[in-house]
TIZAZA-865679 format. One record per atom (N, C-alpha, C, O): residue in one letter; x, y, z. Coordinates in steps of 0.1 Angstrom, whole numbers, plus 2048, in hexadecimal, padded with zeros to 3 digits. Layout:
// TIZAZA-865679
AXYZ/...
***
This chain:
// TIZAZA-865679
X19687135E/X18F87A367/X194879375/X19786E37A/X19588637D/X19B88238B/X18F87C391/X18387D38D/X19387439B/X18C8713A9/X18787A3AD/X18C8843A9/X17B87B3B7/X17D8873C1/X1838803D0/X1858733D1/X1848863D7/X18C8873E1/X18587E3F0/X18A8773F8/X1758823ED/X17287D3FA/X1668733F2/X15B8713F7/X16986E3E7/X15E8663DF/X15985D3EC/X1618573F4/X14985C3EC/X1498553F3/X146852404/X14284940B/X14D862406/X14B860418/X142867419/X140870410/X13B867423/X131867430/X138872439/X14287143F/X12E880438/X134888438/X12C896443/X1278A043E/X12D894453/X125899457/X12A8A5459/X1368A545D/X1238B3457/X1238C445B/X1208C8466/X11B8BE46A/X11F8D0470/X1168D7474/X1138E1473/X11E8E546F/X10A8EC474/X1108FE470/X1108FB45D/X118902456/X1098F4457/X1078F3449/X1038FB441/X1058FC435/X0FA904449/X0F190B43E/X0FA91943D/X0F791E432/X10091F441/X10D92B440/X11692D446/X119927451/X11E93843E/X12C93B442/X13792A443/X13192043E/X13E928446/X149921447/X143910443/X14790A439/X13A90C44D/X13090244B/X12F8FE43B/X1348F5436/X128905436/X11E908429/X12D90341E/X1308F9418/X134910422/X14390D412/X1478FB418/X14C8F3410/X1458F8425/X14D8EC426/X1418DD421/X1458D241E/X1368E1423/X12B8D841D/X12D8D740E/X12E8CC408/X12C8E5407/X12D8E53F7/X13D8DD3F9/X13E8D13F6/X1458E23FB/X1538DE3F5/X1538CD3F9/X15B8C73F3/X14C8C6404/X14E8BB403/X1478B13F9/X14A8A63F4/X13C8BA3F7/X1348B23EC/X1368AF3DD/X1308A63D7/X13E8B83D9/X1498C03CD/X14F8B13CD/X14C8A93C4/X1588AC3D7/X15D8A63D8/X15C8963DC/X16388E3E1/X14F8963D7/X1498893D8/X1418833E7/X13D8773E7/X14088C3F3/X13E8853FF/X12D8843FC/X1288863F1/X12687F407/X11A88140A/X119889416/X11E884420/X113896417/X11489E420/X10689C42A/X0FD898424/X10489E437/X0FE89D43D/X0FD8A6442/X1048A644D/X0F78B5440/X0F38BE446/X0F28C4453/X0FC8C0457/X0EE8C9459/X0EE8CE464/X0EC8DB469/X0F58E246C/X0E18DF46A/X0E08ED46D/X0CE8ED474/X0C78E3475/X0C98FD478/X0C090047E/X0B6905475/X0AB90947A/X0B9906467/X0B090D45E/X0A9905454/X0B390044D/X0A0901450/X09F8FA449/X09D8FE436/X09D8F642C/X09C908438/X09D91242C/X0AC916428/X0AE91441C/X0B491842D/X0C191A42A/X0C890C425/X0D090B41C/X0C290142F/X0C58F2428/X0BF8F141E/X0C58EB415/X0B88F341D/X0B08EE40B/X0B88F5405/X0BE8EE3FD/X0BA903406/X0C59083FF/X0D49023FB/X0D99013F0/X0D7901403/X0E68F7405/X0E38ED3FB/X0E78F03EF/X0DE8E43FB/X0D28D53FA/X0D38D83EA/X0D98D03E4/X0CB8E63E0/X0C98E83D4/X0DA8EC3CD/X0DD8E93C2/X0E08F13D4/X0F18F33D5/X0F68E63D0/X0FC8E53C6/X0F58DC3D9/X0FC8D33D6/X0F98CA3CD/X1038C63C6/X0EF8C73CB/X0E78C23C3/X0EC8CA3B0/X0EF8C53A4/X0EC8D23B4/X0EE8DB3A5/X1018D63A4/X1088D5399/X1048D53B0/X1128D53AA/X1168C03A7/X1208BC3A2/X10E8B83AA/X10B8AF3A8/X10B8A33B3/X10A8973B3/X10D8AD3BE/X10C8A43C7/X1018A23D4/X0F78A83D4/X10489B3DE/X0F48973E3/X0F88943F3/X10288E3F6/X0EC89B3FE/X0EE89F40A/X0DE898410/X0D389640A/X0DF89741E/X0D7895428/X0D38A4430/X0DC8AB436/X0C58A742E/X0C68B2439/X0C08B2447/X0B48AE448/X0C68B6453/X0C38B7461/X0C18C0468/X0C98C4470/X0B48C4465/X0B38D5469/X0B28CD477/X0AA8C447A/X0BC8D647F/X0BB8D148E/X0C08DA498/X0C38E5493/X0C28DA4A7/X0C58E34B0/X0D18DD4B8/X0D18D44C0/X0DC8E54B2/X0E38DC4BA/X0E58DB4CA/X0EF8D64CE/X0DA8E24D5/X0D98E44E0/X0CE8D64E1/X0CB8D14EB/X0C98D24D3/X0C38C74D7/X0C88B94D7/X0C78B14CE/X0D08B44E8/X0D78AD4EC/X0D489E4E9/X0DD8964E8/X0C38994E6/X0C188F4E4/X0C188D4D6/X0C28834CF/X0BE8974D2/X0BC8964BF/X0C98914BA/X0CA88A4B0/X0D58954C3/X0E18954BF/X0E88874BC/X0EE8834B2/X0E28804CD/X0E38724CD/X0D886A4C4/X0DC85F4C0/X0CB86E4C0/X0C98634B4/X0D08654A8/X0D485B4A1/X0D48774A1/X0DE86F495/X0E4868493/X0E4862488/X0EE8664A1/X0F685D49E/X0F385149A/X0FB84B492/X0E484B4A0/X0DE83D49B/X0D683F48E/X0D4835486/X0D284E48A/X0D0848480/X0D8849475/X0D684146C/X0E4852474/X0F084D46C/X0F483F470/X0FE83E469/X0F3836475/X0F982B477/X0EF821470/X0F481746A/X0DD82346F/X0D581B46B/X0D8820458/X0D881744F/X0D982A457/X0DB82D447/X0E7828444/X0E7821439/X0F282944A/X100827441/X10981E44B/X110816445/X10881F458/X111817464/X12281A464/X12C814466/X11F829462/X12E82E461/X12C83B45D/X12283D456/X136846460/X13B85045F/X14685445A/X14F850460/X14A85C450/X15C85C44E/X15D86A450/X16886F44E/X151873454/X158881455/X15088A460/X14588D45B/X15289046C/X14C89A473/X1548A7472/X15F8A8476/X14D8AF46D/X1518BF46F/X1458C147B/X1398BF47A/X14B8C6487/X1478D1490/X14A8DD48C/X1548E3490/X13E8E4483/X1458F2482/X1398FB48C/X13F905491/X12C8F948F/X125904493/X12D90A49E/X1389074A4/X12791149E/X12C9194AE/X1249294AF/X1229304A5/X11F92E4BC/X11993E4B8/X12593F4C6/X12B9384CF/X1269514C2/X13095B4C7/X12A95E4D4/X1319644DC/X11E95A4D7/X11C9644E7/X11D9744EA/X11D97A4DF/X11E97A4F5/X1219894F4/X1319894F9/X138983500/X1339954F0/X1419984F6/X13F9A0500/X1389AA4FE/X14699D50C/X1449A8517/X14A99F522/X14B993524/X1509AC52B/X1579A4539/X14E997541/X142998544/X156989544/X15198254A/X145981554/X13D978554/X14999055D/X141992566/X12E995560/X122993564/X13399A557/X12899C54F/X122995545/X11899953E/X128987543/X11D980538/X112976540/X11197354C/X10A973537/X0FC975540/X0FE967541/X10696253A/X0F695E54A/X0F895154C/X0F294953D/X0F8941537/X0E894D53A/X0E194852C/X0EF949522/X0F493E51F/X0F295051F/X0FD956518/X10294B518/X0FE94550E/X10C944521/X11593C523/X10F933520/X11592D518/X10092C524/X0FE921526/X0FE91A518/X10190E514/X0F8926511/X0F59224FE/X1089244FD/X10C91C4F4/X110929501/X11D92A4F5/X12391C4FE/X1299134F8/X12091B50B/X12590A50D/X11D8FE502/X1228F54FC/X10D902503/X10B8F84FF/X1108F34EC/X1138E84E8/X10F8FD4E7/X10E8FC4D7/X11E8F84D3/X1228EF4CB/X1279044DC/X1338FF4DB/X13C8F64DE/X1468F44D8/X1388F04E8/X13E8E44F2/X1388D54F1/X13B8CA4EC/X12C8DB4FA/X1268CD4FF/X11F8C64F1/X11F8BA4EF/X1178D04E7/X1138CA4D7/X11F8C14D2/X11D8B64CE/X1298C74D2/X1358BE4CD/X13C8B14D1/X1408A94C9/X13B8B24E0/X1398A64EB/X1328994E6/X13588E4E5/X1228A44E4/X1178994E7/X11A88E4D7/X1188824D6/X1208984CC/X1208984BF/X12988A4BF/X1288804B8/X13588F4CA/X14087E4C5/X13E8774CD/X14686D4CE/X1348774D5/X13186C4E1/X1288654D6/X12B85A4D2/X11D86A4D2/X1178624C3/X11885C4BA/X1118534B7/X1248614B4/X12A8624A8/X13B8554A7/X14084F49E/X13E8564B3/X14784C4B3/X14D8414AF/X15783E4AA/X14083B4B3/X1408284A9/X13E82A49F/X13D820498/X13D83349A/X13783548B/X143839484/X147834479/X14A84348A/X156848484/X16283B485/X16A83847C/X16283848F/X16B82B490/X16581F482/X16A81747A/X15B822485/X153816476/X15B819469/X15981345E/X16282146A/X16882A457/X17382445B/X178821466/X17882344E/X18681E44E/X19182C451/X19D82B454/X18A83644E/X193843451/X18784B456/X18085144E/X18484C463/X17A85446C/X18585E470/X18F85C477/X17E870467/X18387946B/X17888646D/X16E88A467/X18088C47B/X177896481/X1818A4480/X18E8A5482/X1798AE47E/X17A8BA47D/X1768C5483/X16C8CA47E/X1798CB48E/X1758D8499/X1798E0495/X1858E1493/X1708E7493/X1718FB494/X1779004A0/X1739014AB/X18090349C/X18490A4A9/X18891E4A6/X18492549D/X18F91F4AF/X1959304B0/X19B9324B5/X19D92D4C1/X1A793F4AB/X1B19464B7/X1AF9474C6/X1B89494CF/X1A19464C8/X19894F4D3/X19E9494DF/X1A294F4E9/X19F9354D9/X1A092D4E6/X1AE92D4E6/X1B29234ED/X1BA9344E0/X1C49334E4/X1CD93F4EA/X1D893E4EF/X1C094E4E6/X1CB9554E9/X1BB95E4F3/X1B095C4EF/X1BC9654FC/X1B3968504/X1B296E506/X1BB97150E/X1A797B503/X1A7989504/X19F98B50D/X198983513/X1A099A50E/X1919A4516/X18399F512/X18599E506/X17599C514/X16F99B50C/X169991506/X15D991504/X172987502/X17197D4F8/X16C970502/X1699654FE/X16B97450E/X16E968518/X16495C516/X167951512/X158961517/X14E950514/X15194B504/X14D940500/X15294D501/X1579494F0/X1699414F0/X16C9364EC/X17394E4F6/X17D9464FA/X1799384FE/X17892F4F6/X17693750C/X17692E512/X17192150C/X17591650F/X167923503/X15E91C500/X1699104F2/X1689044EF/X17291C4ED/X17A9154E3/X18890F4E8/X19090B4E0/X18B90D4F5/X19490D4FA/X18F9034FD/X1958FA4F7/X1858FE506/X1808EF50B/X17D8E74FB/X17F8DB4FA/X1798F24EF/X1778E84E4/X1868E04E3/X1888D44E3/X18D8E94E4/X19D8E24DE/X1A48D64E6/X1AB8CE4E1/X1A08D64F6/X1A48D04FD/X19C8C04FA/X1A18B54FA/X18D8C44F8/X1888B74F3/X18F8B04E7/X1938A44E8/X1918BA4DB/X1968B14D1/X19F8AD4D0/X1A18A34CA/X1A88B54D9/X1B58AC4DC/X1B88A04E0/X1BE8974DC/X1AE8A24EF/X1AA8954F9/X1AB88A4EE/X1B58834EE/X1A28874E6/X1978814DD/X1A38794D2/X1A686D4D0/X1A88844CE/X1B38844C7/X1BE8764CD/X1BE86C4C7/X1C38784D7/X1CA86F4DE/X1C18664DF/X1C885D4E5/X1B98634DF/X1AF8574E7/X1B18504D8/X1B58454D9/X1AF8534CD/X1AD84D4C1/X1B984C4B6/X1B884A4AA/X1C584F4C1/X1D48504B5/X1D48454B1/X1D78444A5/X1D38354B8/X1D882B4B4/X1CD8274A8/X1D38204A0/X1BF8294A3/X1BA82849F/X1BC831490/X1C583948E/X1B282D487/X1B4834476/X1AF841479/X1B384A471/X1A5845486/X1A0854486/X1AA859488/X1B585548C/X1A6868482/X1AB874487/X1A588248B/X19D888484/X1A9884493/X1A2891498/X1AA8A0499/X1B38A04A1/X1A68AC492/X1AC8B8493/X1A58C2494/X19A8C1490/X1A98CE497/X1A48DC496/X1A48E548D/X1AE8E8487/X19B8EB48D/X1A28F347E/X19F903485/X193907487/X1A7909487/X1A491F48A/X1A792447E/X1B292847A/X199926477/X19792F46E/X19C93D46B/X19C943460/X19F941475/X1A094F473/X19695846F/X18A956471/X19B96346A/X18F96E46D/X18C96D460/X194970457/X17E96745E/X178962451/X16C96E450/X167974459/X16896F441/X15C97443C/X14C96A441/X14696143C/X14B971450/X140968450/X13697245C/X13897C463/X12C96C45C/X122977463/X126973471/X12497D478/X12D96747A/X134970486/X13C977487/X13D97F491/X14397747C/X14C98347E/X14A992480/X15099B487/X13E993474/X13999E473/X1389A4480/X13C9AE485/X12F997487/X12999E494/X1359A649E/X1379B14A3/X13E9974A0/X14799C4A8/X1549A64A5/X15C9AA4AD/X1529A7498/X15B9B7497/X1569BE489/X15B9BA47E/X14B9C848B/X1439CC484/X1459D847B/X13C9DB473/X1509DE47C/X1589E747A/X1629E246A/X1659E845F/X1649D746E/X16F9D1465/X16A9CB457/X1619C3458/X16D9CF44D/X16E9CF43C/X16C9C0436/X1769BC430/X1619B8438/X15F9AC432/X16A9A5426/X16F99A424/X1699B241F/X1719AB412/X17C9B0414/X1809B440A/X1849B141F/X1939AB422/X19699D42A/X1A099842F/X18B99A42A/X18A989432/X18C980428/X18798241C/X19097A42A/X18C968423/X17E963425/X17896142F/X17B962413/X16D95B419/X16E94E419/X178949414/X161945421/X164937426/X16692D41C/X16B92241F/X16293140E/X16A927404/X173925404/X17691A401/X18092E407/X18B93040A/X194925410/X19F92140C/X18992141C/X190918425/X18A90A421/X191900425/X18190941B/X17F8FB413/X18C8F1410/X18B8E5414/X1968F5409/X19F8EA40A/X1A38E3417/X1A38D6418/X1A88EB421/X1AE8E742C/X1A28DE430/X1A58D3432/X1988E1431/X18D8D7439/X1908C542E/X1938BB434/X18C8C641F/X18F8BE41A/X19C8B641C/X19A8AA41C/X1A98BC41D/X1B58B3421/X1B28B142E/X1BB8AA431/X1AC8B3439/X1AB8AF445/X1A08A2447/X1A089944F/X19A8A443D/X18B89B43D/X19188D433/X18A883435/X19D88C42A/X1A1882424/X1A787842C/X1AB87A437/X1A886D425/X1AE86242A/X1B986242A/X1BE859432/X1C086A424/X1CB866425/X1D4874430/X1E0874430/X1CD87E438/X1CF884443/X1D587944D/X1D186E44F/X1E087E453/X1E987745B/X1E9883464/X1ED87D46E/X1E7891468/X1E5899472/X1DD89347C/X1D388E479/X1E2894489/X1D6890498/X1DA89D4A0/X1E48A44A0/X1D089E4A4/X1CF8AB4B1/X1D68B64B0/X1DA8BB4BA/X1D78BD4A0/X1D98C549E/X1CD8CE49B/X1C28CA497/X1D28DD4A0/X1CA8EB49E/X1D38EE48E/X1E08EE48E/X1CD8F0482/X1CE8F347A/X1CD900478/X1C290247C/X1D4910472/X1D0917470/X1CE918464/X1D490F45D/X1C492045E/X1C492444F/X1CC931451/X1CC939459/X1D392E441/X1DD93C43E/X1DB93C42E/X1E0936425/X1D394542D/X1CE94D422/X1DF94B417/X1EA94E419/X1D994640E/X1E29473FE/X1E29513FB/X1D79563F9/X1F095B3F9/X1F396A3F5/X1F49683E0/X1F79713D9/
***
């Protein structure tokens, strides 16, 4: 019988209950992790929760806000009173904001796409740290986007917001080379998922990749035996 891949690790999500989140929660569970959920719904987690369960494997859920800065900081303690270690962060949440000239996005606007996309992520490895260092192979995983590397009309608070993501993980990245962590990015691309919808509404779902799709790539990023640091990963769809 094969192994699975992540038998065994400690395996935290955020953005769990859909789109990209969701395929990377099931696909880690598939694969033996213990998933630790993460999302704002608590109904879509139970959903998730009877998912995994059916496929035989078994999750923590945290219906939570990730604008809630202190909630953020006790996970981390209480993943450390349950297990005293971490071997896997995916940062995947993130919301799109409005698209519209700089001059015009509203200060709220910004304040939610700094906080969910930035500072949540921040507060997440400022938490999460000793814990991830606690694994013999502590690996982290950011969502990122074309957005933050190529910069259009429009796109600006969302750009920006993925652009300081990358610079973090990078940072982070170097701070932890000598160490067993690793840390990388992953730009999905234009995936089958309800941001996309939003942000280009026009465009034909079922010519996208849906997010099961990109499940492998998250798994070889999330294994032990990943030797990548401070890379942006693209996904490129199998022809």
């Amino acid at each position: 019988m094969t192994s699975k891949r992540l038998e065994g690790r400690i395996a935290l999500v955020t953005g769990a209950s859909r789109g990209i989140g969701r395929s990377i929660a099931l696909g880690f569970a598939r694969e033996g992790a213990h998933v630790i959920a993460l999302a704002r719904t608590q109904g879509a987690l139970e959903q998730l929760d009877d998912e995994i369960k059916a496929a035989g494997g078994t999750a923590t859920l945290v219906p939570a806000d990730l604008k809630d800065f202190d909630g953020l900081d006790n996970l981390g303690a209480s993943i450390y009173e349950r297990w005293g270690k971490l071997d896997i962060f995916v940062g995947n949440a993130g919301v799109l904001g409005d698209l519209t000239p700089l001059p015009h996005l509203e200060p709220k606007v910004w304040d939610e796409l700094m906080a969910v996309n930035v500072t949540a992520n921040y507060r997440l490895i400022r938490s999460l740290d000793m814990l991830l260092r606690a694994s013999d192979a502590g690996r982290v995983i950011l969502v990122s986007s074309g957005a933050g590397e190529r910069f259009r009309a429009f796109w600006g608070g969302y750009a920006i917001t993925k652009a300081a993501l990358n610079a973090m993980a990078k940072t982070y990245a170097d701070e932890v080379a000598s160490t067993s962590m690793r840390v990388n990015l992953v730009n999905p691309g234009a995936t089958r998922t309800k941001m996309r919808a939003i942000a280009v509404p026009g465009e034909d779902p079922d010519t996208l990749p849906h997010p099961d799709e990109l499940v492998e790539m998250f798994i070889e990023l999330a294994s032990p035996a990943c030797q990548k640091n401070g890379e942006i990963v693209t996904f490129k769809r199998k022809s």
